[in-house]
Every structure is written in C-alpha cells, then in structure tokens.
OpenMM code with the backbone's topology and positions (N, CA, C; nanometers):
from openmm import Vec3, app, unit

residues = "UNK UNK UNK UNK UNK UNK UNK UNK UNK UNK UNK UNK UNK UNK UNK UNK UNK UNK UNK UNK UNK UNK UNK UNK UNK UNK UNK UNK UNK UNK UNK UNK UNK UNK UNK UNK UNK UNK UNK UNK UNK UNK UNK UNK UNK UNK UNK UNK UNK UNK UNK UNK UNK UNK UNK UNK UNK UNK UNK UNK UNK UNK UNK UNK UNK UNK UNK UNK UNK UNK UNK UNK UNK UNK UNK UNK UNK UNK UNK UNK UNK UNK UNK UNK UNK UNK UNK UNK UNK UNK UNK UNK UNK UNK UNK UNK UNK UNK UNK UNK UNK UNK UNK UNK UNK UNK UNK UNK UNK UNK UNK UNK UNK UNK UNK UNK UNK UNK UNK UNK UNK UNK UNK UNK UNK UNK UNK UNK UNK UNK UNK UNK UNK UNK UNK UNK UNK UNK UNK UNK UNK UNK UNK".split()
positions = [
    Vec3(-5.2749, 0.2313, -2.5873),
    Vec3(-5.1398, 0.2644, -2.5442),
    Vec3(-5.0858, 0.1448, -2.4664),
    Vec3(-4.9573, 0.1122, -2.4400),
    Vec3(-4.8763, -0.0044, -2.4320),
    Vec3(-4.8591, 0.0483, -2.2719),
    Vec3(-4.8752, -0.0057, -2.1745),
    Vec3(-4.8650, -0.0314, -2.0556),
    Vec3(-4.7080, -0.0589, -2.0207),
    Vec3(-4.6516, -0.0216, -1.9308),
    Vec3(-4.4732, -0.0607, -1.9031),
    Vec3(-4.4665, -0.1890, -1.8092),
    Vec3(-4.3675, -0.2870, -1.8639),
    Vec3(-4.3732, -0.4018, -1.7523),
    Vec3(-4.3235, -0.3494, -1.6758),
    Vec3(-4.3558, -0.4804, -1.5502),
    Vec3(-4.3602, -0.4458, -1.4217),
    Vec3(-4.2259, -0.4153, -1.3607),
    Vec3(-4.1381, -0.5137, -1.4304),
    Vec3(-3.9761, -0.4811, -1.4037),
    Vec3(-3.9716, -0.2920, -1.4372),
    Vec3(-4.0041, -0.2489, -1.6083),
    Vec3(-3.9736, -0.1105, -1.6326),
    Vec3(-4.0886, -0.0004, -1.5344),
    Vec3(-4.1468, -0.0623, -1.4548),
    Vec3(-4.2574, 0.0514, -1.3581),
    Vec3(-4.1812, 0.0548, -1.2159),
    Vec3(-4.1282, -0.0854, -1.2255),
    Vec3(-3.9707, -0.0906, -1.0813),
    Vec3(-3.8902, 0.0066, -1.1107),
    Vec3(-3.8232, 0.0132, -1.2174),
    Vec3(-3.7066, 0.0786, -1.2573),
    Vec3(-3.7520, 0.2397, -1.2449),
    Vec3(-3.8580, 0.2647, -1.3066),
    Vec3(-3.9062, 0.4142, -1.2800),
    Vec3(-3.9322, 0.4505, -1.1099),
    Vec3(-3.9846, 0.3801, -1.0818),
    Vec3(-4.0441, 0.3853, -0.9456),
    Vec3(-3.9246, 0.4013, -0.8796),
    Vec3(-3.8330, 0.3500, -0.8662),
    Vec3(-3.6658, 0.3816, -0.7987),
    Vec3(-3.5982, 0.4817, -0.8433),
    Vec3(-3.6066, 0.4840, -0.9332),
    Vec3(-3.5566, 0.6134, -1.0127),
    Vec3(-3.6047, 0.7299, -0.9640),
    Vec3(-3.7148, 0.7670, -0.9431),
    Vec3(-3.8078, 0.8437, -0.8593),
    Vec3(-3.7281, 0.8721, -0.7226),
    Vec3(-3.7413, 0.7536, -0.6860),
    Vec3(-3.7110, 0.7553, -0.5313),
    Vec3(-3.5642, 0.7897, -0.5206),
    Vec3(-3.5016, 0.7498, -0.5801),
    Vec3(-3.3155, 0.7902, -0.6091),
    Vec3(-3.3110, 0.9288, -0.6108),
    Vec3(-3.4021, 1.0015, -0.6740),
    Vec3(-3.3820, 1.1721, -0.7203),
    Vec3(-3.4556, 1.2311, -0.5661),
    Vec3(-3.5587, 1.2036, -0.6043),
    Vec3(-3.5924, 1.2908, -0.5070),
    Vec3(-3.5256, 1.2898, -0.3752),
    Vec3(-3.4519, 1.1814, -0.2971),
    Vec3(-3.3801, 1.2051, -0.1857),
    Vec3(-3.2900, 1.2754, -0.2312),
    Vec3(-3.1948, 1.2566, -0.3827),
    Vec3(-3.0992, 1.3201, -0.4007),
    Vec3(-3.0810, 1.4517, -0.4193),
    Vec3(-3.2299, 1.5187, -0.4716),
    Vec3(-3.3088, 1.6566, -0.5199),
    Vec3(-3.3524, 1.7261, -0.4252),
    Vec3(-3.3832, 1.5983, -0.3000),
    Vec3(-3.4807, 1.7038, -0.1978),
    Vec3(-3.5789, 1.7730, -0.2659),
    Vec3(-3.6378, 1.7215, -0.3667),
    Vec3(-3.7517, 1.7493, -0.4531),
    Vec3(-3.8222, 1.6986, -0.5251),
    Vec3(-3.9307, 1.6877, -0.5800),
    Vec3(-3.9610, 1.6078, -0.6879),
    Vec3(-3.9036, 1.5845, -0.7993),
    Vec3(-3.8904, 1.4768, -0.8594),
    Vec3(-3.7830, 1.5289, -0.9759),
    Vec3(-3.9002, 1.5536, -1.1186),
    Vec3(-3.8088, 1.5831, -1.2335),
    Vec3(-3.8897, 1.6211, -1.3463),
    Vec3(-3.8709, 1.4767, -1.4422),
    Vec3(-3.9673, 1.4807, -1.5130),
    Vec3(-3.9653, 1.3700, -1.6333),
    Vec3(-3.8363, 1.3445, -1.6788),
    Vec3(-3.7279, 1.4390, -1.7156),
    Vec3(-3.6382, 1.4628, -1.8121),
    Vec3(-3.5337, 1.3965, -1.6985),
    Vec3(-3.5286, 1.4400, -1.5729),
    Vec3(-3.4323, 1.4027, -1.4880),
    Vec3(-3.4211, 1.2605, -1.4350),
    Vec3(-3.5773, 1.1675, -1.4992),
    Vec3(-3.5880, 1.0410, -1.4543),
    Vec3(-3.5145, 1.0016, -1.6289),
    Vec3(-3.5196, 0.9965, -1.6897),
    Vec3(-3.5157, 0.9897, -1.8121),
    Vec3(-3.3597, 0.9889, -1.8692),
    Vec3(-3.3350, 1.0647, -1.7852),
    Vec3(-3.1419, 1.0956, -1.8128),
    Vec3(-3.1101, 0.9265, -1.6494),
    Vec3(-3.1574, 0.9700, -1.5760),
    Vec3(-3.0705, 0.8536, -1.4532),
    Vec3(-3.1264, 0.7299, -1.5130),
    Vec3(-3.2125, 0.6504, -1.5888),
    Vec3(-3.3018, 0.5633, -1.6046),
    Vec3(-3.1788, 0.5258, -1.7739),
    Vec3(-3.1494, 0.6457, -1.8070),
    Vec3(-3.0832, 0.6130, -1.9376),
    Vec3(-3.1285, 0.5930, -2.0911),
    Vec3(-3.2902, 0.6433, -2.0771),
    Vec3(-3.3628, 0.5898, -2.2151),
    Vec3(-3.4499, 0.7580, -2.2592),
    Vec3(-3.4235, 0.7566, -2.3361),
    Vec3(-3.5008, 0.8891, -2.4000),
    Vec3(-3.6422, 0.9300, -2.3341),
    Vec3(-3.6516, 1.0426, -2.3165),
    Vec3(-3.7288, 1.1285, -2.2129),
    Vec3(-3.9065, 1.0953, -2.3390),
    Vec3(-3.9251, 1.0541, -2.4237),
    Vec3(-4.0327, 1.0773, -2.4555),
    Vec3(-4.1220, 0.9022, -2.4120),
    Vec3(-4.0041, 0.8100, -2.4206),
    Vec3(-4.0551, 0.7041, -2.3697),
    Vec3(-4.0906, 0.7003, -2.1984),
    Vec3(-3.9731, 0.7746, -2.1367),
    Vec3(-4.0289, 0.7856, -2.0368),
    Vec3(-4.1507, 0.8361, -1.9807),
    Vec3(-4.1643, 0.9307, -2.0661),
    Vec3(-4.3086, 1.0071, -2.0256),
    Vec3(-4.4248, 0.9323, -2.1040),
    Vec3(-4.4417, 0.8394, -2.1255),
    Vec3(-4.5246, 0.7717, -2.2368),
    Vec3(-4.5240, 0.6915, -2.0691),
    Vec3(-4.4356, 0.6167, -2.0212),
    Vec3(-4.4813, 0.5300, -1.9366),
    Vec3(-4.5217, 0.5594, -1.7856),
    Vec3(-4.4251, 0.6839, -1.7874),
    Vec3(-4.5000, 0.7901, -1.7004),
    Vec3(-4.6514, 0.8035, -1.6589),
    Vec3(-4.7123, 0.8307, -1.8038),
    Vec3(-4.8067, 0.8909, -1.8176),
    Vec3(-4.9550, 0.7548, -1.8067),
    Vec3(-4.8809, 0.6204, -1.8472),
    Vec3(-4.9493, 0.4916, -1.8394),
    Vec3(-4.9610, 0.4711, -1.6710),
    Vec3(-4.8336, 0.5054, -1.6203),
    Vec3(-4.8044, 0.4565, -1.4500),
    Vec3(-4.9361, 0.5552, -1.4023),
    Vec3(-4.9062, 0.6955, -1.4076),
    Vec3(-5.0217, 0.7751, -1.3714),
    Vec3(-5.1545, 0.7445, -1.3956),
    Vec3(-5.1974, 0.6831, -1.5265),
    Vec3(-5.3565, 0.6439, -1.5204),
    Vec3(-5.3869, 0.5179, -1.4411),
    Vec3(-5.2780, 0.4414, -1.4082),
    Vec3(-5.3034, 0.3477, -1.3150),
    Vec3(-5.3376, 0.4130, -1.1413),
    Vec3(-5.2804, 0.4988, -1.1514),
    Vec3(-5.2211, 0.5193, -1.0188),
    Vec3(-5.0757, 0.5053, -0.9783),
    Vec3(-5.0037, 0.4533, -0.9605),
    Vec3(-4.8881, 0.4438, -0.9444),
    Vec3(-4.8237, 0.5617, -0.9235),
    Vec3(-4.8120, 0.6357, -0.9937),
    Vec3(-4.7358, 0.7528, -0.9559),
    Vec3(-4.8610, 0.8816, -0.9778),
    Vec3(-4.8193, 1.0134, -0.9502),
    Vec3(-4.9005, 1.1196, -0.9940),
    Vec3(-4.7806, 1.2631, -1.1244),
    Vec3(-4.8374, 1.3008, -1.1531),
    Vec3(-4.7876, 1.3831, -1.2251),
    Vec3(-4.8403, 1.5230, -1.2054),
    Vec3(-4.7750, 1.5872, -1.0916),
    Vec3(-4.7773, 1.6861, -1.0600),
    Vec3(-4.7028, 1.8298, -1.1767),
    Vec3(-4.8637, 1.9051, -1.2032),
    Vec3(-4.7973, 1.9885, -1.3258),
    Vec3(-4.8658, 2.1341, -1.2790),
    Vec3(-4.7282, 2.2285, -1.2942),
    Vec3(-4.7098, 2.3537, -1.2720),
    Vec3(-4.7429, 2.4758, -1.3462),
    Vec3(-4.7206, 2.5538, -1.3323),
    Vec3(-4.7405, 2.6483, -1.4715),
    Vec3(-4.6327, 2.6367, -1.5751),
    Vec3(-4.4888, 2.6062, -1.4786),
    Vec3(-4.3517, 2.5898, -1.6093),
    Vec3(-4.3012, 2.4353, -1.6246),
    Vec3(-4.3281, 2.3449, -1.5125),
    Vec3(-4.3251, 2.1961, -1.4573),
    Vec3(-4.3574, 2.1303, -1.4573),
    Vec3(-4.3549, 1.9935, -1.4859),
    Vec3(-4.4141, 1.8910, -1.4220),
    Vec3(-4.3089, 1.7848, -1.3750),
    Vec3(-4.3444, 1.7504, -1.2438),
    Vec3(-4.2711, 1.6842, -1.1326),
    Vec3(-4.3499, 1.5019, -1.1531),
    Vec3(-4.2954, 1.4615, -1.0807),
    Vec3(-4.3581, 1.3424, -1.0720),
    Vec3(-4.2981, 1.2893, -0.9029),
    Vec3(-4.4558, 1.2002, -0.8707),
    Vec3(-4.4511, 1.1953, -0.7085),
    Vec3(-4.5100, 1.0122, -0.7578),
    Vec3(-4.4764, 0.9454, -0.6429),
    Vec3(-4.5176, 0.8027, -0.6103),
    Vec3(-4.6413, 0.8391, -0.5205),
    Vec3(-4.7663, 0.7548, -0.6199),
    Vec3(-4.8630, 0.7650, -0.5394),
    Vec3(-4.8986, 0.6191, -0.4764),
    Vec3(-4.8500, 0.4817, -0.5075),
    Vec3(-4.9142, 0.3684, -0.4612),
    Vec3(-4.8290, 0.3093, -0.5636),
    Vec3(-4.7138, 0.2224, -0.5016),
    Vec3(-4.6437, 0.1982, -0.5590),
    Vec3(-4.6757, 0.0636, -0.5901),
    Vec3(-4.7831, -0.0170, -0.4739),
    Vec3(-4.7499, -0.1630, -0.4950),
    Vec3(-4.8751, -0.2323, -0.6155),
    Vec3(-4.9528, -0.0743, -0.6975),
    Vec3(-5.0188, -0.1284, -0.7676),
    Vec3(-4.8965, -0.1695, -0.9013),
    Vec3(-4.7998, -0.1805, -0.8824),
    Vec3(-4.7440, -0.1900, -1.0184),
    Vec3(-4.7171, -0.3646, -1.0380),
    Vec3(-4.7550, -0.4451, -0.8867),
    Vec3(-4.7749, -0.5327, -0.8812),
    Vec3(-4.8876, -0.6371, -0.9671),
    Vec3(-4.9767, -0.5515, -1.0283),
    Vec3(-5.0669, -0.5831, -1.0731),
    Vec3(-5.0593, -0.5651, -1.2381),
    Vec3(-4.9107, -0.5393, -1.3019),
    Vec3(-4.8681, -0.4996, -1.4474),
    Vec3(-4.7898, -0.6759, -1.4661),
    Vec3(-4.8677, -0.6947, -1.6274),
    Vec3(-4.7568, -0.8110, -1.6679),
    Vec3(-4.6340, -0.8051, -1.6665),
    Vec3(-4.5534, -0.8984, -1.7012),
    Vec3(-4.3935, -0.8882, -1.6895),
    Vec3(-4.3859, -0.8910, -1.8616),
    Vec3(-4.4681, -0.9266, -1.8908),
    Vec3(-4.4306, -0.9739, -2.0355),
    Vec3(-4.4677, -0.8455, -2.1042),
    Vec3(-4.3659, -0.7688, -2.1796),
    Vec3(-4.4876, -0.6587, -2.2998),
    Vec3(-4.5128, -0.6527, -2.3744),
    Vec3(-4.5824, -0.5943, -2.4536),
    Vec3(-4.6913, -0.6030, -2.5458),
    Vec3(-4.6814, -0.5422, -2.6687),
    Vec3(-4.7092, -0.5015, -2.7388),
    Vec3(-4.6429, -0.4784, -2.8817),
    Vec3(-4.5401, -0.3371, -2.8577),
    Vec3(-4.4360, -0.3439, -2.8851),
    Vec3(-4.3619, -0.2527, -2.8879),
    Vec3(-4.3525, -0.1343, -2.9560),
    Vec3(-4.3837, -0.0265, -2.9487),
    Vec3(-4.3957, 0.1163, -2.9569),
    Vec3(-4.2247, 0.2200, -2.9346),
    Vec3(-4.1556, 0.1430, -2.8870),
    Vec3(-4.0440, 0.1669, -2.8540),
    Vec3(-3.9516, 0.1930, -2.9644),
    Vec3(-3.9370, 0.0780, -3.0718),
    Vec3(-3.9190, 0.1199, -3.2181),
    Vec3(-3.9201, 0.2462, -3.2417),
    Vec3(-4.0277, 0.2517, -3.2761),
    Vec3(-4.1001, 0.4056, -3.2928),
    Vec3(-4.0617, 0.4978, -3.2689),
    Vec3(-4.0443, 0.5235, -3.1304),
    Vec3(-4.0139, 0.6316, -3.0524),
    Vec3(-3.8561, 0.6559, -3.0456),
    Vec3(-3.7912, 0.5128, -3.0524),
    Vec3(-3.6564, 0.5188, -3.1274),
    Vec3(-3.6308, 0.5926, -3.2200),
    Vec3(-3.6839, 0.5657, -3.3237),
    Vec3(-3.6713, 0.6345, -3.4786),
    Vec3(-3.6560, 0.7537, -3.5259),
    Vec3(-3.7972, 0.7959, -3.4065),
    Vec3(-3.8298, 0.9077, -3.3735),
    Vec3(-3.7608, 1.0326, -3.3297),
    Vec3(-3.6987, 0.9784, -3.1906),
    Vec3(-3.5532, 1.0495, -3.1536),
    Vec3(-3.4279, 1.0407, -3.2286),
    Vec3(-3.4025, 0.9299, -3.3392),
    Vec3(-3.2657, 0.9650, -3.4320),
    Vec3(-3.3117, 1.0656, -3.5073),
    Vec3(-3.4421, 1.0783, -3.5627),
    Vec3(-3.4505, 1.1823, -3.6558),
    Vec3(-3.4204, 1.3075, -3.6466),
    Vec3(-3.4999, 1.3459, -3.4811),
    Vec3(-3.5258, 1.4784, -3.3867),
    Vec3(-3.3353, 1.5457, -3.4291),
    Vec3(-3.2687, 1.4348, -3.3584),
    Vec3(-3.1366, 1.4371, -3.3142),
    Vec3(-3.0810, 1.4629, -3.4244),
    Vec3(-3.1106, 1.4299, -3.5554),
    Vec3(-3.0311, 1.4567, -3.6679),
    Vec3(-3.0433, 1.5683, -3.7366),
    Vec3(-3.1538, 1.5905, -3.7264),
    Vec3(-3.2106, 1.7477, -3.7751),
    Vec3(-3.1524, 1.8185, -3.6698),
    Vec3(-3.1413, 1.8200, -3.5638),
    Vec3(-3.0347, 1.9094, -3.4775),
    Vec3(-2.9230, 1.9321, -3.5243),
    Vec3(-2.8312, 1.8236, -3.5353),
    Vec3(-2.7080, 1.8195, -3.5951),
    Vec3(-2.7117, 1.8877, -3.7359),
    Vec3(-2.7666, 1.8818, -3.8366),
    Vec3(-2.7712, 1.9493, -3.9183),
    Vec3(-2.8290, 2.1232, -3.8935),
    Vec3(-2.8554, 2.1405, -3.8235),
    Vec3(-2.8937, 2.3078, -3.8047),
    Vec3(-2.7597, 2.3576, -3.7383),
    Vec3(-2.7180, 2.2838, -3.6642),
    Vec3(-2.5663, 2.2703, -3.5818),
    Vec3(-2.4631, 2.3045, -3.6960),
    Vec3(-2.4743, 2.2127, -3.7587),
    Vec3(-2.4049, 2.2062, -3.8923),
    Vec3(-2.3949, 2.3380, -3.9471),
    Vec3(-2.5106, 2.3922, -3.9827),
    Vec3(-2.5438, 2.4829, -4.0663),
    Vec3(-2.4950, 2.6349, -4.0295),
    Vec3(-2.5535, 2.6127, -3.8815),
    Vec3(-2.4648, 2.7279, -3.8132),
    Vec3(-2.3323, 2.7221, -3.7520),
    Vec3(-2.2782, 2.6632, -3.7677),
    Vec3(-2.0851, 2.6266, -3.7213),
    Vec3(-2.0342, 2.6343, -3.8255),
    Vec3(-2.0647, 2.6245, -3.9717),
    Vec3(-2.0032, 2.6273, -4.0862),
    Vec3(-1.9736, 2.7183, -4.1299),
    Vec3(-2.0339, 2.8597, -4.0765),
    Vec3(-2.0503, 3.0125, -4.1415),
    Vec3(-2.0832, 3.0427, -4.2156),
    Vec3(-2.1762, 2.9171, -4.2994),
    Vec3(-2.2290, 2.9622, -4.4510),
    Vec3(-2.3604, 3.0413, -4.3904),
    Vec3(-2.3906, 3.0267, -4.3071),
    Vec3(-2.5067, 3.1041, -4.2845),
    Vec3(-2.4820, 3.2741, -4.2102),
    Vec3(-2.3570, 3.2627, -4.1659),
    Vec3(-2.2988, 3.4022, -4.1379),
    Vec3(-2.2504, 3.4520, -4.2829),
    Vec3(-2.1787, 3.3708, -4.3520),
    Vec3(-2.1142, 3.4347, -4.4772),
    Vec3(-2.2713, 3.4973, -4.6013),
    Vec3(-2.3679, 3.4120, -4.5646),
    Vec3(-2.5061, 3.4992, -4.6483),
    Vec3(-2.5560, 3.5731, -4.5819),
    Vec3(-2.5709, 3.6295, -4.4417),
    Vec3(-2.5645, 3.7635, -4.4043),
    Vec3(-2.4879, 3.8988, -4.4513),
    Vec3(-2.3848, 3.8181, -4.4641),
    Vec3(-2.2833, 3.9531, -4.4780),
    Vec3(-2.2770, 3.9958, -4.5825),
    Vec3(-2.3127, 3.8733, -4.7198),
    Vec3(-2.3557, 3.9091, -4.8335),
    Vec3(-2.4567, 3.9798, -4.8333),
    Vec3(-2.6095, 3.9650, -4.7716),
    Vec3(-2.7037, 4.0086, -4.7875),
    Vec3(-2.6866, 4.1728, -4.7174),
    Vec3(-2.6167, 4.1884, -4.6416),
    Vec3(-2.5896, 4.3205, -4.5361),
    Vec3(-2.5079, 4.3643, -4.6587),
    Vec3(-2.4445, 4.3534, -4.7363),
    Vec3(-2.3117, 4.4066, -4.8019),
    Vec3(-2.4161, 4.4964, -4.9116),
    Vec3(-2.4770, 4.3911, -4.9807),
    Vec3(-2.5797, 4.4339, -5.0817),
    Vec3(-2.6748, 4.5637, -5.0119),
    Vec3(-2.7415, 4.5195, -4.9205),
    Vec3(-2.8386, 4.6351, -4.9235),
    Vec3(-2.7329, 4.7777, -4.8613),
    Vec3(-2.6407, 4.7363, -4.8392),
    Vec3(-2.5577, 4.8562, -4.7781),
    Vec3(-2.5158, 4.9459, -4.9303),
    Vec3(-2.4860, 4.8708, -5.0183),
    Vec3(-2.4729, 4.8883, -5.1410),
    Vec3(-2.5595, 4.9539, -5.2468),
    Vec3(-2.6996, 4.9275, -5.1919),
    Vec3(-2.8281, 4.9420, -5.2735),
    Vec3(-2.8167, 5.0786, -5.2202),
    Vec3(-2.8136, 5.1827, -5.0468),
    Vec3(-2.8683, 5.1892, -5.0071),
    Vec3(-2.7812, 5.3891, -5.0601),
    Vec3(-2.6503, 5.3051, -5.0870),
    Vec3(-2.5584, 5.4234, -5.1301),
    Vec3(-2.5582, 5.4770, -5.2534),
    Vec3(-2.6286, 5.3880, -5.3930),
    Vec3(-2.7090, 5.4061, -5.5133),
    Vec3(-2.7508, 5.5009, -5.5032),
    Vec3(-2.8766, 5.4844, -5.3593),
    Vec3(-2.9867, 5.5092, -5.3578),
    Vec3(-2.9417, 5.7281, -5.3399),
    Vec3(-2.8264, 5.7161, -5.2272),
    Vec3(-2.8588, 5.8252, -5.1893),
    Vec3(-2.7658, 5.8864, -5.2951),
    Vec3(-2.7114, 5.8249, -5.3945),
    Vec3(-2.6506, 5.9618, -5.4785),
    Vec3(-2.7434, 6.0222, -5.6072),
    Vec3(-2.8635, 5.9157, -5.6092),
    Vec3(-2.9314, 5.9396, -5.7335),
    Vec3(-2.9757, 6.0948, -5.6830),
    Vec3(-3.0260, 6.1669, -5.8163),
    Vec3(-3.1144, 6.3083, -5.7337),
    Vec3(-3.2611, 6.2589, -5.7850),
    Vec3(-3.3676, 6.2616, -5.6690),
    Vec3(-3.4893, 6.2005, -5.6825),
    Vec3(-3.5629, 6.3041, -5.8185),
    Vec3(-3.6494, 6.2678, -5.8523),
    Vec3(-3.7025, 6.3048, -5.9808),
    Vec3(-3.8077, 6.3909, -5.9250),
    Vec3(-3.8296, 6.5059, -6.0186),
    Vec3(-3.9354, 6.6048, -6.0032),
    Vec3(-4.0240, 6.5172, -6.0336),
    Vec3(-4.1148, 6.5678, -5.9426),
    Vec3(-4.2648, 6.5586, -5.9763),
    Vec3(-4.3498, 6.5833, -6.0606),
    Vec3(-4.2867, 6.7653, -6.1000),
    Vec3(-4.3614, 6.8358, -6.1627),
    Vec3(-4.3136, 6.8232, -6.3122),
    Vec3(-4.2091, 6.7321, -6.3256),
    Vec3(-4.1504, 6.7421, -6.4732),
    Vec3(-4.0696, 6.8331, -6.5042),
    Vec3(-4.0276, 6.8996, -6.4169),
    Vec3(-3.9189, 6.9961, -6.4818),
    Vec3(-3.7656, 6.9567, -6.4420),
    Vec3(-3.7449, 6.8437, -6.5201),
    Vec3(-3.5679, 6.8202, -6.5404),
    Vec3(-3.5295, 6.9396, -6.6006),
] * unit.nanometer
topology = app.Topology()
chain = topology.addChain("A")
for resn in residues:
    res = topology.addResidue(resn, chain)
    for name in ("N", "CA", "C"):
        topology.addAtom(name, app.Element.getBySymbol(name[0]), res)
C-alpha cells in the first residue's frame, strides 16, 4: 500500500485539527474528506496508512469511526516524493460508483419504473377479477 506524502499527512493532520475545534468532536472520515476536497475512499486509504504509522488513531464505534491525532510529528519521517500512484484508480473508481448512481436516479425520476408498476398492478388487478367470476370446477365431476 502507497504511503501519503508528507505535505498530504500535513493536509490531513490540519484538517483534523480544523474539525474537531469546529465539531467539538472528533470528526468522521467522510467529514475530513469533504473539507480536504478529495473523495472519501482515498482519504481513508491514507487514513488508514497514517494510522499504521501512528500518526493518527482511528477510533471505531459500533455505528462510527472518528479519527484522533496520535503523534503528529511522526509524519516527519514520510517522503515528500510519492510513490506509484493508486489514486488513478480510486479515481476511476468513484466516476463509475457516481455514474451508476445517476443512472438509478435516472431510472427512477423518469417514471418508467412507476409506469411498470402500474402496469404490473393493473394486470394482476385484472387477472384477479377473471379469477373471481369464473365458477371453480367440481371436484366430483358433476358439471
């Protein structure tokens, strides 16, 4: 796994510190992720690199996970330069997520998916009135 330069372990590390005075709480992955400006799965990818260093901790709840600064000045000890980029990736990754959203969006704002309900409700409502005028058939054979 790709380690975050030291500039992007600054940028988290403040980011941190920005919320939580502003939160009066720990903040969550998603909330560093939105102020930081870069998609929440990279963040937690470097998150999760900062944490095996030490650097920060990742405090996780039963519904949560927060993130706390545990030793900030080990980030002193991360290259500046990085290392094969994974970021691509995770780019790609999120247009796809995002597009398949939009298309379910799509799908349901269009009403074609309400208009085949109502077909499908119309029909069995239809089937259901067949059903009750037929007179059910003896058993015993005596039409």
């Amino acid at each position: 796994m790709v380690q975050p330069t030291r500039n992007e372990a600054h940028l988290l590390v403040a980011a941190i510190r920005i919320l939580e005075n502003k939160l009066e709480r720990l903040p969550l992955p998603a909330e560093v992720a939105d102020l930081v400006e870069l998609s929440e799965s990279i963040v937690r990818l470097q998150l999760n690199q900062l944490a095996d260093l030490g650097v920060v901790v990742l405090v996780e709840s039963a519904f949560e996970t927060h993130v706390e600064i545990k030793d900030y000045l080990e980030i002193e000890e991360l290259s500046t330069d990085s290392g094969p980029e994974i970021a691509e990736d995770l780019a790609a990754f999120d247009l796809k997520k995002e597009e398949e959203a939009r298309k379910m969006a799509c799908l349901f704002d269009s009403g074609d998916h309400e208009k085949k309900r109502q077909d499908r409700l119309q029909q069995m409502d239809q089937d259901l009135h067949e059903f009750k005028g037929r007179k059910p058939r003896n058993p015993f054979g005596d039409d």
